[in-house]
N, C-alpha and C positions, 0 to 999 in steps of 0.2 A: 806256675801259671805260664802258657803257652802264648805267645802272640801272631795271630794269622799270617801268612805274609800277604803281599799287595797282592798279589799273583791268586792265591785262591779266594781274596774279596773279587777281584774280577771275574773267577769262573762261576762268583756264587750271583752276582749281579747278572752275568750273559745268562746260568738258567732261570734265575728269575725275569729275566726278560722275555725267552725264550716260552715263557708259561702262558706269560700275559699275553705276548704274538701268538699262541696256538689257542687261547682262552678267546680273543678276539675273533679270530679267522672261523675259528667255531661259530659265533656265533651268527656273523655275517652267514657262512655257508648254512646256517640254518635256517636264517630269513629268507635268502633265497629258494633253497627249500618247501618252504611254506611256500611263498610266492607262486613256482611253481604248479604245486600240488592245488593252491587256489585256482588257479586258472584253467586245469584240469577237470575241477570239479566242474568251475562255473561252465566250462564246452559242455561237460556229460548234463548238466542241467539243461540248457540251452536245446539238445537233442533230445532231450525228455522232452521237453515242452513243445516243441516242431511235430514232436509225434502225439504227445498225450492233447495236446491244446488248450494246457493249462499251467500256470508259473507253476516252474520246482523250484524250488530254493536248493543254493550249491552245497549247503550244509545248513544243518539244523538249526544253529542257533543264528545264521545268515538272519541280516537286515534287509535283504533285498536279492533279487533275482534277477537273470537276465530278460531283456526285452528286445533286443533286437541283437543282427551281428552287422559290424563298419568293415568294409573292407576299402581300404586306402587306394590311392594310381599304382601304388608300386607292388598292390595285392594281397599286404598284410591283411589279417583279420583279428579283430577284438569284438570282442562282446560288451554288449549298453546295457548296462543296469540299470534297474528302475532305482531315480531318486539321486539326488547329488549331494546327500549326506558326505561330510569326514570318511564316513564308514566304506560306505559304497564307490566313492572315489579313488579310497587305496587299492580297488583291485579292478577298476577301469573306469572309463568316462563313463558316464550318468545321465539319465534324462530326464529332463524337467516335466514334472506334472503335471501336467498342461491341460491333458484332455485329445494330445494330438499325437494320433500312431503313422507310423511311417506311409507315406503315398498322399495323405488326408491333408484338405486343406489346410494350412495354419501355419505356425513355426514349430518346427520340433527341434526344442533344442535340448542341444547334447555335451554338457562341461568335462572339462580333463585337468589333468595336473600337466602342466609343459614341461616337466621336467621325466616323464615317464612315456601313459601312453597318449598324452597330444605331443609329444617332441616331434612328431612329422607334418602338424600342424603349418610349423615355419616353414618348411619344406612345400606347398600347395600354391599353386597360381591358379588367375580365373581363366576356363575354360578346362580343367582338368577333374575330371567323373569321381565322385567317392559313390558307393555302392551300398546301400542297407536292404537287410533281409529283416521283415517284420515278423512278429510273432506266427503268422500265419503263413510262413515257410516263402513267400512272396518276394521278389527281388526287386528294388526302386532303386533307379539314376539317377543322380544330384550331377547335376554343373555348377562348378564355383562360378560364381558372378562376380564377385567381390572378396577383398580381406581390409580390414582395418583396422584402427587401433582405436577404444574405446576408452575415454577419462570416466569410470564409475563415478567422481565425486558431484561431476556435471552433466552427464548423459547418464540417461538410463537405458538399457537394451527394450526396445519395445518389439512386443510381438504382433506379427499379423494375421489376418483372420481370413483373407481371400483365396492364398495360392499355397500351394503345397511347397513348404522352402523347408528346409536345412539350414541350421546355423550351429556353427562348432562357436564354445565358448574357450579360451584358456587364459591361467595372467600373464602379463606381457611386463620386463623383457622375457628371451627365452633364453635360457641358462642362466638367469641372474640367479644369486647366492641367495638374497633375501626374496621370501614369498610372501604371497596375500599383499602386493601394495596394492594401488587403485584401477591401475593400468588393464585392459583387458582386450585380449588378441581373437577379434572375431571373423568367423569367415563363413558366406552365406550363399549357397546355393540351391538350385531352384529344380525342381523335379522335374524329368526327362519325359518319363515311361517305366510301367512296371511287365514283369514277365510274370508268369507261373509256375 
């Protein structure tokens, strides 16, 4: 009977390690991946629907489609999904049901996860333009007015019915570890003018 020396228990533990870091890194590099190729579809949807004039869903077995595109001060663009499911949140902000399309009297509001794509959320002060294009290819000006921090357990977010406003929802802090506490990071602006 042979007894290993230390030496090749240690080469057998570094490939076994070695396995697990390239079993991991896979997988990560695949979510990203997907991630990717999701947001891809959801534009090629987005551009169906500006031309066809009616929702496509970004894939087939999608819970939701897009409905608008956000473009940020600093000129990013994401696309708004109808609906602020779980679902529809992991692959961008969401908008609330309402009744209310971009330009149109009321609140259209729009939630995100802060940790993804509202992380530029923190980043907006009032008096700086966020940009939505409606389903009907139409470009509207939001001016922040305000941002604030909302306690869910004692305020409720109330909507309005008179003027055309924006209001981003996210939770608040922004980078905190734990998600879903009560706290909620709002930010509300008010329609400028649209183009064609």
């Amino acid at each position: 009977m042979t007894m290993q020396k230390p030496y090749d228990l240690r080469r057998l533990l570094a490939f076994a390690l070695l396995l697990v870091a390239l079993g991991l890194s896979g997988k990560a590099l695949w979510l990203q991946g997907k991630a990717l190729v999701a947001q891809w579809l959801i534009a090629q949807a987005w551009e169906q629907q500006l031309t066809n004039g009616a929702p496509v869903k970004p894939w087939a077995w999608a819970d939701t489609w897009p409905v608008a595109r956000l473009t940020t001060p600093s000129g990013k663009q994401q696309h708004v999904l109808a609906g602020v499911s779980g679902q529809a949140l992991a692959f961008g902000p969401g908008q609330l049901d309402n009744g209310v399309a971009p330009g149109q009297p009321g609140t259209l509001l729009l939630a995100g996860h802060q940790d993804s794509h509202f992380a530029f959320v923190e980043q907006l002060q009032p008096g700086d333009v966020l940009q939505l294009q409606g389903g009907d290819g139409r470009e509207y000006r939001y001016r922040i007015a305000s941002t604030r921090v909302v306690d869910s357990r004692h305020e409720q977010i109330t909507l309005q019915h008179d003027q055309a406003e924006l209001r981003l929802v996210t939770c608040f802090p922004f980078a905190s570890l734990a998600s879903g506490g009560p706290l909620r990071y709002v930010v509300s602006a008010w329609l400028e003018g649209s183009s064609g």
